[in-house]
N, C-alpha and C positions, 0 to 999 in steps of 0.2 A: 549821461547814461553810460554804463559799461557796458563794456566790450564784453564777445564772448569769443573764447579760444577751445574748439574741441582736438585734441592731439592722439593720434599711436604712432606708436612707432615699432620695428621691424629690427633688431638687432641681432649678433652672433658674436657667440663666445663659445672656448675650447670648454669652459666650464660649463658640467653638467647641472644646469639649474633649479631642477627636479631634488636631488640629492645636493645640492650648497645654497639654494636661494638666489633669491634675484642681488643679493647684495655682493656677494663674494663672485657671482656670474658678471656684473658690472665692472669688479674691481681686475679682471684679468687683462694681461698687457695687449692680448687680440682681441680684447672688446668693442666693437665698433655700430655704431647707428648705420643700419643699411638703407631704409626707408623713413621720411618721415610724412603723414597724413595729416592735414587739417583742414577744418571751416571754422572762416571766420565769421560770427554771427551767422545770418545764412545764406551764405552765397555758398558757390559749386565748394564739394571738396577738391581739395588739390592737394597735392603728391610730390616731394622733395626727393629726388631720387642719390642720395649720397652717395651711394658702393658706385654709380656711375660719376662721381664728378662733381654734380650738382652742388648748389651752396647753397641755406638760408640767405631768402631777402632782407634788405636792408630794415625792410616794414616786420616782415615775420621776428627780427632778433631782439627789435625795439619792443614788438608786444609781448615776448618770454621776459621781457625787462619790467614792463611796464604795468604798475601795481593796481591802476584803474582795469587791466584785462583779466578777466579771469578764465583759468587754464582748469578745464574738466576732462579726462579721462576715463576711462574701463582699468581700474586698479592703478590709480593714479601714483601711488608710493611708487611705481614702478617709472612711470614715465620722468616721473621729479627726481629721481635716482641717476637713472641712466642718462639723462638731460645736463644735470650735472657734472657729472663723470666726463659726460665730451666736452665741458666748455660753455653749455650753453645754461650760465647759472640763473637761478630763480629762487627765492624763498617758500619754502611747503604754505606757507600761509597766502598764497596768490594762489592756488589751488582747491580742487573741488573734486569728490571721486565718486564717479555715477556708480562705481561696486559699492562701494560705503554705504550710499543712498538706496539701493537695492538691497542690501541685506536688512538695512534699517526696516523696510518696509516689510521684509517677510521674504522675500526672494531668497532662490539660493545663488550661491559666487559659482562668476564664468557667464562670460560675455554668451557662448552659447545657450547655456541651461536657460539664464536668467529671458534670452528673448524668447525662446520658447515659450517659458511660463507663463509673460507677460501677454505674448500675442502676438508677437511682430509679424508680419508677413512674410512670406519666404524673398522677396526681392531686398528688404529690410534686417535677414536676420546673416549672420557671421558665416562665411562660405563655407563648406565641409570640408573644401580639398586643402585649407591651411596648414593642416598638421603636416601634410606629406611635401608641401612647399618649403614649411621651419626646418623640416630635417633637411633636405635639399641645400638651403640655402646657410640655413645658420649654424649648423654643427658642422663640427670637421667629417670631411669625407677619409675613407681609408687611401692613402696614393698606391698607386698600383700602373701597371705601364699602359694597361690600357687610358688610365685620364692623364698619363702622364707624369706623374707621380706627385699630383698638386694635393696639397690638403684639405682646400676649401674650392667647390665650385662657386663660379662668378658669374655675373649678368651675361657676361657675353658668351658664355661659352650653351649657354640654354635661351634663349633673348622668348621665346613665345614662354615657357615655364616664367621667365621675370615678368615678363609682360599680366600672364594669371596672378602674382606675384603683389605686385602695385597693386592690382585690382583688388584684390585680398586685406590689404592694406587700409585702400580706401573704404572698404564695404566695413571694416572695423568702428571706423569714423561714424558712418553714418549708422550704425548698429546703436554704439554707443548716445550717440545722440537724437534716437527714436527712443533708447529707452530713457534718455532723461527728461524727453519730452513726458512722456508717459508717467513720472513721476514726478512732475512738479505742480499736480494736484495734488500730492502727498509729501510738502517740505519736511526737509530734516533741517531739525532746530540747529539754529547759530552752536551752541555749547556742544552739540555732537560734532558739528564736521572741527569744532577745536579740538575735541577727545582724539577728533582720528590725524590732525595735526598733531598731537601732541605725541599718540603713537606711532606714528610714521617717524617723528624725533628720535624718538627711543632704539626703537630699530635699528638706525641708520648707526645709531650711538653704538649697537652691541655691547655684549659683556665678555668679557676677559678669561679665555680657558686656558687652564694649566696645560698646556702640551705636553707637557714630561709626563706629569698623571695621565693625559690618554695612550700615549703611546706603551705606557710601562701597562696600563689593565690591557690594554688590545693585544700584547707581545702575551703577558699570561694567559690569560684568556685562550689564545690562538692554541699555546703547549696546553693547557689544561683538558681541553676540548682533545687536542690529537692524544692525548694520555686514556681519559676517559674514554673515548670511544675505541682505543688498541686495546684496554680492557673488556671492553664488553666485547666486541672482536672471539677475546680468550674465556671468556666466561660462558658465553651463550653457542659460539661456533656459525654463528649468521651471518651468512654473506652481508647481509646489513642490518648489525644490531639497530638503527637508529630508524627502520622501516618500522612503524604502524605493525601494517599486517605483520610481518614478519616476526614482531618483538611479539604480539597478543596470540599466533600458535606455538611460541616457546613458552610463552607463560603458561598457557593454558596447559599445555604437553607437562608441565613441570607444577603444576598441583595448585595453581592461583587461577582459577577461574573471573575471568571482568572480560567484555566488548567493549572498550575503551579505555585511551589511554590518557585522558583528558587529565589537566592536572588536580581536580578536586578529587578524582577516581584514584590516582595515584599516590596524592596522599594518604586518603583513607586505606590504602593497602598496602602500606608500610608502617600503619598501625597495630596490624594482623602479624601474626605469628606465621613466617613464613621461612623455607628454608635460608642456608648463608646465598646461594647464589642466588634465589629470587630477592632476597631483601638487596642485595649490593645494587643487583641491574636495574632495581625499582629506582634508588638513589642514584644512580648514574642517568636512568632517565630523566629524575627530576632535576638534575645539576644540568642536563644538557639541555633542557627545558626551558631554561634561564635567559629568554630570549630579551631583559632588559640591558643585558651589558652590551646589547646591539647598538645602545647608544653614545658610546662611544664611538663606534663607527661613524653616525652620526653628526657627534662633535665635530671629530678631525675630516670631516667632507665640508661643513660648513665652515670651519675656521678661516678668516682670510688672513691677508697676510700680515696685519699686525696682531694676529693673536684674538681674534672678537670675532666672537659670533655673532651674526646681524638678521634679524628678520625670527626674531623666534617669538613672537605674539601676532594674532588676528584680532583686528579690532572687528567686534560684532561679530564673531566665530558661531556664537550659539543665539540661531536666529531668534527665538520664543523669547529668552530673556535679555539682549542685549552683549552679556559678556563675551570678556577675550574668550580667545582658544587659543591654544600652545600649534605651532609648527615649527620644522624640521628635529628638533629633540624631543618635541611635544612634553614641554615639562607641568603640562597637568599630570602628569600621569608618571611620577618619579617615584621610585620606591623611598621607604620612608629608610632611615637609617636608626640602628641601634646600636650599634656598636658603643664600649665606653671609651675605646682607646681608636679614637679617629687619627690622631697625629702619628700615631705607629703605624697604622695600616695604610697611611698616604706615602711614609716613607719608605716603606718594603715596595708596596707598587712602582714607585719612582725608580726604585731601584733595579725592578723586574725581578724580586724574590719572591717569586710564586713557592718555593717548596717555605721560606719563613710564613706567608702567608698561610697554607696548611697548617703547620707546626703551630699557630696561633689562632688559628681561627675557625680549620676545620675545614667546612665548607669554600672553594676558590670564589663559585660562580655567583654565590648567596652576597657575599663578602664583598665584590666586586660591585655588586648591583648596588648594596648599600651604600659603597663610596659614590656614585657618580654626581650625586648635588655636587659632592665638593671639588669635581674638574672644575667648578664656576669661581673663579678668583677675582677679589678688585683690580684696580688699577694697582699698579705700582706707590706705595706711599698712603693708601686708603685703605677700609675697611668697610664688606658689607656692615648694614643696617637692618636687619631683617623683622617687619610686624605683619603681623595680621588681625583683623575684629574678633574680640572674645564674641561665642556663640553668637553670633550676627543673625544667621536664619531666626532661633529663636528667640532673639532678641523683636526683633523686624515684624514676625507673623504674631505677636503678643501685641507689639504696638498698632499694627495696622486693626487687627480684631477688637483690641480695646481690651483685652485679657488682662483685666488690674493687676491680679496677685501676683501672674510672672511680672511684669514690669515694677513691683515693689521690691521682688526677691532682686530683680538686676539694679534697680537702685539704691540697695543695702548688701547686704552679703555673698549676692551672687550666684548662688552655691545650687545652679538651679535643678543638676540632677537629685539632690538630697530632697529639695522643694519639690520638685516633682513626686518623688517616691509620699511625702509628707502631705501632702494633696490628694493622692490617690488610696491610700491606705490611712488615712486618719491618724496619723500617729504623729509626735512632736517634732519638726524640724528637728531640734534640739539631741533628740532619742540618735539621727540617724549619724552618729561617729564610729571611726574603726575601737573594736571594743564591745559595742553594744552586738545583741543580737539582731535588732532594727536595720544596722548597717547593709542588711544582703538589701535590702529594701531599694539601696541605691543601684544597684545592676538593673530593674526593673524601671525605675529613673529614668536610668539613662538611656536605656534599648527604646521607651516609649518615646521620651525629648526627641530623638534621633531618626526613629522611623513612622511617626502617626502624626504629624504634623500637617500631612496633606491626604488624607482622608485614607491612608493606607491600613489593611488588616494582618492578620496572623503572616500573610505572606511577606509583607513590609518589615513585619520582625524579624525574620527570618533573614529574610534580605540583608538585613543589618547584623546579620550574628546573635543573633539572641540563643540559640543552641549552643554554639559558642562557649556563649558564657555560662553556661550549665544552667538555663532554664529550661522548662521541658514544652514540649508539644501541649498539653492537657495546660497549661501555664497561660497559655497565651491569647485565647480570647477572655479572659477575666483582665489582663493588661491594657489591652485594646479598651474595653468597656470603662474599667478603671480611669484610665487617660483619659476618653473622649467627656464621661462623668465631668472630671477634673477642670474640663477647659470648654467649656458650653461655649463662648464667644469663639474661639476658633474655630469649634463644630459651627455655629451657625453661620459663620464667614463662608466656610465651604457652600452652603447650600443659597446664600444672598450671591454671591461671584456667581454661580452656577446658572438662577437664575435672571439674574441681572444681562448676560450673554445671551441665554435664550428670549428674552423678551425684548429685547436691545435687534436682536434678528428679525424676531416675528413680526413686531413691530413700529420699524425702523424710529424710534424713540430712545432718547439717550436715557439711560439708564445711572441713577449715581449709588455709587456702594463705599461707606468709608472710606472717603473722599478720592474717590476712582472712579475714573465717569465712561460707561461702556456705551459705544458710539457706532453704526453702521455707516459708513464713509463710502463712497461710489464718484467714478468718471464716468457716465453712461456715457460718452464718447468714445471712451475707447475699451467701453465694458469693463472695467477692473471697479473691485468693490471690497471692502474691506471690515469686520471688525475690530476697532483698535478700543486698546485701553488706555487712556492717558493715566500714567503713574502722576504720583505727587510731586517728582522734581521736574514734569513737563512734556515727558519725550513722552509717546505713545508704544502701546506693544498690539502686531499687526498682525489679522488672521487674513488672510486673501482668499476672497470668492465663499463667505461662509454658508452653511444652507442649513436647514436643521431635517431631524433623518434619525430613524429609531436604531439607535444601538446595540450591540450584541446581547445588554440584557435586558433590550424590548421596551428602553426610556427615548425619549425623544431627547436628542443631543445634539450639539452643537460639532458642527463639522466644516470642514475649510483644507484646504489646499498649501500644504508643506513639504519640509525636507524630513522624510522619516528616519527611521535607523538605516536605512541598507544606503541614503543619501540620493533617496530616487524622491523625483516631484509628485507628490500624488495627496491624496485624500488621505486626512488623518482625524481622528473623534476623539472628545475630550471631554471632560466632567468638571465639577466644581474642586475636588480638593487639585487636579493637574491644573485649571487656570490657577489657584491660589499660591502653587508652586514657582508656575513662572511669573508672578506679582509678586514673593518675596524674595525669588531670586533676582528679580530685574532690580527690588530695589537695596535691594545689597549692592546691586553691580554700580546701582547712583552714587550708594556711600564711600564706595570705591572710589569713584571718578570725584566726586568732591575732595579727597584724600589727595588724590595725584594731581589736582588743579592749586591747592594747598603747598603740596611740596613746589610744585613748580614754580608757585607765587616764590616760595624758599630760596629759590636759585638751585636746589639739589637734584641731584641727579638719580632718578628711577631707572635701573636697565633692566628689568623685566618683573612681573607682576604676575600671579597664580592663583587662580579663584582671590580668597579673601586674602592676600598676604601679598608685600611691595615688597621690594626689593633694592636697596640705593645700594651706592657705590659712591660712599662718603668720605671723606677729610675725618681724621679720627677725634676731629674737637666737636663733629657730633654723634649726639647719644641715643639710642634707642627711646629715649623718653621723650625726646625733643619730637620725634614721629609718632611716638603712642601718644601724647598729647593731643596731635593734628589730628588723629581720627576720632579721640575724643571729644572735639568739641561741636557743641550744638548744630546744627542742620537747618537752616533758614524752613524749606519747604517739609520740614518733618517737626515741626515741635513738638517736645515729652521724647520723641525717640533716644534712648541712651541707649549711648555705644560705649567698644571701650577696647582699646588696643593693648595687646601684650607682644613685646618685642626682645630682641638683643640684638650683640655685637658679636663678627665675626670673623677670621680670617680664609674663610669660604664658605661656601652656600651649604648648609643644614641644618636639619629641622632642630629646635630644641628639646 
């Protein structure tokens, strides 16, 4: 029988962890283990007190060794990290993370939130006064002559504050191991806690930032801002041109009427004919708006000291469907780049030629934002790898619906916005090429491909830029109709998901829908209850505490307890085209993770991954093709599903 190891630990470093991550907070030379907490199996917890002296037992060193114990924490990458880092080595693969396993189920991350939601009792749940003991104990203090002029307080100098301290420590422990009691009526499958091995790898691995590149855009950037804004200083006469109020009664007073100053208002009124100094300070507000070159900042906070950034993916970041999410750079959410002349404008920045960069480019702060993928460089001697799935979404919601013709067009020519257009408006695939007059046919294509896939209307288009693209208001419920006409199996997906959840509820009867089996899942022991979906590759997707309950527009819906937009725990209501969304975004995210289990079988090296697109840091003897193959090939638990990857090679990270 195994053993079970639950561990926290208590540590302090000069490094702000918050802005650098638990990685580069690890690697600093006053990095030190203060506390360590555990139980073993279940006996009493106990408490290692290190800042005092204390040593790991002979028994405790042997079972961080030993491969039959298995070591579960509250955000265990963290404890297998810093674990390491003092000496006391283990391999991620003898580890277990009750956060992983929490987010898997629907829970949100943080030892706190998550007992809350779950139920814990107040004797059971993570003390409140911890924050104000971490600062106390784990950050540097200011010295000053009243403490003497120490930098760090120590046990002894506060002995009842350490003494809350330990205790704080321990109630972690047993925090975390009420919640994994609580969820081991709800197992996460063997191949996910490899997923979150595999990420935690990757992390620890980071990836390689040009330093010279950050430092040269932060040093422009820095003049650029103090240039622009001594402009507007002389243009406007405002004690603070960069105030809101301030800037919106100079506008106003100087002939541009707008109550905001938001950035889709600001462009639209720099499309207006407006005088030279409102059009300039409009443009100066939106240059100073530019709040992505903030990432840089970012960069060079998390950079440790070989140059790598560590810790920039969450596995199971988006609870609904599975996938990462991006932290500290958060590079979901990079601007794309256009630029043709990237090698020139990486080498002015290096250089700190903000006025070359003007003189070429125009815009600093536009220019700036566009470079920052390529602060991401390989190793020394290597070369990114860069792929991602052609149309994956709809590729995935074709094949799960059963929607023949798209899945013909993907297994012949592709071409599925022209198919689309060609579907919806009766006219010849063949007709829609640049040339003909057919061809506008494709803008409507592509806005419907892109936004009506999950039961969305005019407003979805919209959403998606179809104004944009110069189709009109009056336009867009004949698109809508057109599309949903077009693809009857995806319309009726929506409304089978839909009700298969509702009756899966009312009923507590499993429910199967193209080959999705909806399930009401409960612990009457400890009251937790769940809707889950089990997807086709195995893992399930979890609604906790569902109830059904009439809807804002007077349908009886399906409702459950999540993380909403503002990241607070509460009640949230859903319909059939939003479950179909998070069932073919979860299983993209499968295709994904089969993709990165593939490479890994490889020996290659992934250091960071973004929605549909991987990212290695390759030996230049391999090729782009060698990876778009990988995600090409067939899918055990999806057969008929074709995929199909389009990649290249590069000497830093962007887009093609």
């Amino acid at each position: 029988m195994n053993h079970h190891l639950s561990i926290d630990i208590e540590t302090r470093s000069s490094v702000d962890i918050g802005k650098a991550g638990a990685y580069k907070y690890a690697q600093s030379e006053d990095f030190q283990i203060l506390l360590l907490a555990y139980q073993w199996d279940d006996d009493l917890v106990q408490i290692v007190d290190l800042a005092s002296g204390e040593e790991l037992s002979v028994l405790l060193r042997a079972a961080l060794q030993d491969p039959t114990v298995k070591k579960h924490a509250y955000n265990a990458a963290f404890e297998w990290y810093c674990l390491n880092r003092a000496g006391y080595t283990t391999p991620v693969e003898q580890w277990q993370c009750t956060m992983a396993h929490g987010l898997y189920c629907g829970y949100p991350a943080g030892l706190e939130a998550i007992g809350r939601a779950i139920g814990l009792s107040q004797d059971k749940q993570k003390l409140a006064v911890g924050k104000s003991l971490i600062r106390y104990f784990c950050t540097p203090c200011k010295p000053s002559q009243k403490n003497g002029g120490r930098l760090w307080n120590h046990p002894y100098q506060e002995p009842e504050r350490w003494a809350l301290f330990k205790e704080y420590c321990q109630r972690d422990v047993i925090a975390e191991r009420e919640i994994l009691k609580r969820l081991e009526a709800f197992p996460m499958p063997k191949e996910e806690e490899r997923l979150w091995q595999m990420d935690t790898k990757m992390n620890a691995y980071g990836v390689r930032a040009d330093q010279e590149m950050i430092e040269g855009a932060r040093y422009i950037d820095k003049k650029c801002r103090d240039e622009l804004i001594q402009e507007a200083l002389e243009l406007t006469g405002l004690e603070n041109p960069n105030s809101t109020a301030q800037l919106l009664e100079w506008l106003n007073a100087n002939g541009t009427q707008t109550d905001n100053l938001q950035k889709a208002t600001v462009a639209g009124l720099l499309e207006k004919k407006n005088s030279y100094e409102v059009q300039r300070m409009l443009e100066i507000r939106q240059q100073l708006g530019k709040t992505s070159v903030k990432k840089y900042d970012a960069m060079a906070a998390a950079s440790g000291i070989d140059d790598r950034i560590r810790g920039l993916t969450q596995y199971y970041g988006a609870s609904r469907t599975g996938r990462w999410s991006g932290r500290l750079v958060q590079m979901q959410n990079l601007p794309r780049n256009y630029l043709g002349t990237l090698d020139c404008a990486r080498r002015l920045v290096k250089r700190k030629d903000g006025e070359g960069l003007r003189l070429l480019y125009g815009n600093i702060p536009d220019t700036l934002s566009q470079l920052i993928r390529t602060a991401f460089v390989p190793s020394e001697g290597n070369h990114f790898v860069v792929a991602d799935f052609s149309a994956i979404e709809a590729r995935v919601i074709a094949w799960l619906a059963g929607e023949q013709w798209v899945n013909e067009v993907f297994a012949t020519h592709g071409k599925i916005y022209e198919a689309t257009a060609a579907q919806m408006f009766g006219v010849p695939v063949e007709r829609i090429v640049k040339g003909n007059p057919e061809y506008s046919l494709r803008q409507k294509g592509k806005v419907a491909t892109l936004a009506l896939g999950y039961q969305g209307g005019m407003a979805a288009l919209i959403a998606m830029g179809a104004l944009e693209m110069g189709l009109t208001e009056e336009e867009l419920p004949d698109i809508v109709h057109r599309w949903r006409a077009a693809n009857p199996r995806i319309r009726d997906l929506w409304y089978a998901v839909e009700q298969a959840a509702v009756t899966a509820v009312q009923t507590a009867q499993p429910q199967a829908v193209r080959g999705l089996l909806f399930s009401l899942e409960g612990d009457m022991k400890n009251g937790q209850s769940f809707l889950t979906i089990r997807l086709p590759a195995g893992r399930k997707l979890y609604y906790a505490r569902p109830f059904l309950q009439e809807n804002s527009f007077g349908r009886l819906a399906l409702h459950f307890y999540g993380i909403d937009q503002n990241k607070k725990w509460g009640v949230e209501s859903t319909y059939g085209g939003k479950l179909t969304e998070n069932i073919v975004q979860a299983i993209a995210r499968d295709c994904l993770a089969e993709t990165l289990k593939r490479i890994e079988k490889k020996g290659r090296q992934v250091v960071f991954h973004v929605h549909d697109e991987v990212i290695l840091d390759a030996p230049v003897s391999v090729s782009a093709k060698e990876i778009c193959d990988l995600m090409a090939e067939p899918i055990s638990w999806a057969p008929g599903l074709l995929l199909k990857g389009a990649g290249f090679t590069c000497e830093y990270y962007q887009k093609d």
